[in-house]
SETOR-83808 format. One record per residue (C-alpha): y, x, z. Coordinates in steps of 0.02 Angstrom, whole numbers, plus 50000, padded with zeros to 5 digits. Example, Ala and Ser with C-alpha at 12.3 -4.5 7.8 and 13.67 -1.06 7.14 Angstrom:
BEGIN
@y:49775&x:50615&z:50390
@y:49947&x:50684&z:50357
***
This chain:
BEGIN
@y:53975&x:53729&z:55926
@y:53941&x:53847&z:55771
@y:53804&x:53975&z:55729
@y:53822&x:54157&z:55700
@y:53736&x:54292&z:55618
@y:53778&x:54467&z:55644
@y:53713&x:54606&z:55541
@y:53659&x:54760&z:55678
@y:53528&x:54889&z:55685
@y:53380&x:54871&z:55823
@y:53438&x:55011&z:55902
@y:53620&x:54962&z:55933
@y:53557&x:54756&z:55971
@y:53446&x:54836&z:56107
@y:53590&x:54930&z:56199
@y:53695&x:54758&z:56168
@y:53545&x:54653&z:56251
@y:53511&x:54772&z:56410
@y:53717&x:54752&z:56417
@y:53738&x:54590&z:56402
@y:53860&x:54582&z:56264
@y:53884&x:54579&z:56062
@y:53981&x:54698&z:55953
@y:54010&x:54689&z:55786
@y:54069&x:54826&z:55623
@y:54058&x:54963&z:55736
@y:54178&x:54877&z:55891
@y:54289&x:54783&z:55764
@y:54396&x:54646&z:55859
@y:54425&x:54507&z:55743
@y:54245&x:54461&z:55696
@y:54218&x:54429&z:55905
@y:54370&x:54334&z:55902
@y:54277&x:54225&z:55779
@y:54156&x:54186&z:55911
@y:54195&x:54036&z:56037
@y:54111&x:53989&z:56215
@y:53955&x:53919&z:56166
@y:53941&x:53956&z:56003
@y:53744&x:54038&z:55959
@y:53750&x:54212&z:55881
@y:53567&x:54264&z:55808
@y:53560&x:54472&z:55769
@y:53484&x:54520&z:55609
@y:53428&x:54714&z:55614
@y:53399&x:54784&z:55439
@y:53362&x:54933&z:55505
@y:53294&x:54998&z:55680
@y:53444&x:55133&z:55683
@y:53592&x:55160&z:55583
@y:53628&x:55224&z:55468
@y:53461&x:55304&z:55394
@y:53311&x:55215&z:55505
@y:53162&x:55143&z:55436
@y:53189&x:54950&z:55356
@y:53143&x:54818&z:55488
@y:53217&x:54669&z:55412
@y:53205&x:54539&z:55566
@y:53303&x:54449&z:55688
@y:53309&x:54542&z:55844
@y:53434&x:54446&z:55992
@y:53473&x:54268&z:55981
@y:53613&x:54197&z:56144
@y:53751&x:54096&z:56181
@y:53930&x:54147&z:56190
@y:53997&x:54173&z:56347
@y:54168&x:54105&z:56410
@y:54237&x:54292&z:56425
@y:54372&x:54330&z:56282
@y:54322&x:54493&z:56189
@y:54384&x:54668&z:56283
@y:54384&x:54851&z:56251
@y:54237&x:54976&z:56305
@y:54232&x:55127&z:56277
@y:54078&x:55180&z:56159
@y:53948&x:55325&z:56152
@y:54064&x:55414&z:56016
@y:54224&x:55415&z:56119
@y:54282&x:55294&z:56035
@y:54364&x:55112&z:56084
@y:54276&x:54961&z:56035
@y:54284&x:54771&z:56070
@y:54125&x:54672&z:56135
@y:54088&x:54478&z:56197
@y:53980&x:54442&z:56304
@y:53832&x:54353&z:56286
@y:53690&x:54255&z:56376
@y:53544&x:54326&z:56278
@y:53357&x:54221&z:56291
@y:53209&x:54295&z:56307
@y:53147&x:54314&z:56144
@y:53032&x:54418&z:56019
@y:53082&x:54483&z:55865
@y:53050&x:54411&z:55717
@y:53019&x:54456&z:55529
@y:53137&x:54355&z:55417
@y:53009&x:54354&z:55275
@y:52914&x:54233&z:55333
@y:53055&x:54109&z:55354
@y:53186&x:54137&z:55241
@y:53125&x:53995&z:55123
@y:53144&x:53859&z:55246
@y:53301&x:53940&z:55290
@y:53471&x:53872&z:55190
@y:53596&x:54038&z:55208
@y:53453&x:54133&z:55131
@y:53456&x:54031&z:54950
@y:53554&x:54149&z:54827
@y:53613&x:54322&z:54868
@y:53617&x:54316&z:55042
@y:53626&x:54514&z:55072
@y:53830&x:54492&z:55027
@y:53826&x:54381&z:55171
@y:53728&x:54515&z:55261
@y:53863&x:54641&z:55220
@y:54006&x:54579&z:55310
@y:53930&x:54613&z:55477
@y:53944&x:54431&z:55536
@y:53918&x:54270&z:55454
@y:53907&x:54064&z:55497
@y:53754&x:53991&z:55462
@y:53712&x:53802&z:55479
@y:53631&x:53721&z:55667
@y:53478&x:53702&z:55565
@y:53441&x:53881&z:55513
@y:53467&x:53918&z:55707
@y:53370&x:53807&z:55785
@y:53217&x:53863&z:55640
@y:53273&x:54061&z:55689
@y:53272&x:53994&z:55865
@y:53091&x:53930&z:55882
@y:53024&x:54061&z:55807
@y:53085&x:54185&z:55908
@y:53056&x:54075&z:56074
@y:52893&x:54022&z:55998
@y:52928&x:53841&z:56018
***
C-alpha cells in the first residue's frame, strides 16, 4: 500500500467526491496510473477554484483506491480526461497549518512537491492527515 497526495482546487475535489472518483493535472492519465487498488490518496486544495480563487490551503478528500483501472470521461470543457475511482470517507476539511510540523513531506520546500499535481508521502503523514480529518 502507498500514500498519495494530489494537488486540486476545492471546487474540482468536490465534483470528484459527489462522483466518486480522482483526477489529476487537468484529466492527465499517467499520474492515475500511478495509483494502485488500495493505495490512500489525501487531496490538498490550495485554492477553492482554479485558477484565481481565494487561498484555502487544506486537505479536502482523503479515500482508498478502488480496483477500477483509470478510464476516459468526458469533462465540463469538452474535453477527454482520465479519472480512478475512489472510496472517499466521510471527512472534514482540514487546514494544513496546523499540522505541517508533525508532518515529514512538509520539511523543506514542499510546494515543488505540491506542483506536480500528485506526490507519495510516507503511511505516517496519512494516518496524522487521516485523524485529523476523521477526528480520531
Amino acid at each position: 500500500m502507498r500514500y498519495w497526495v494530489g494537488t486540486v482546487s476545492r471546487e474540482h475535489v468536490l465534483i470528484g467526491v459527489a462522483g466518486g472518483f480522482a483526477m489529476i493535472n487537468h484529466g492527465k492519465l499517467t499520474p492515475l496510473q500511478r495509483l494502485s487498488p488500495g493505495d490512500g490518496l489525501v487531496y490538498y486544495s490550495p485554492r477553492t477554484a482554479y485558477p484565481d480563487g481565494a487561498p484555502l490551503k487544506a486537505f479536502t478528500a482523503i479515500g482508498l483506491v478502488r480496483d477500477k483501472d483509470p478510464y476516459p470521461a468526458m469533462m465540463p470543457t469538452g474535453q477527454t480526461g482520465f479519472r480512478r475511482d475512489i472510496d472517499w470517507m466521510t471527512a472534514t476539511e482540514t487546514p494544513i497549518q496546523p499540522l505541517s510540523e508533525g508532518l515529514e513531506f512538509t520539511r523543506g520546500n514542499w510546494g515543488m512537491l505540491a506542483r506536480r499535481g500528485l506526490f507519495e508521502i510516507s503511511g505516517v503523514d496519512f494516518q496524522t492527515i487521516r485523524a485529523a480529518m476523521m477526528k480520531d
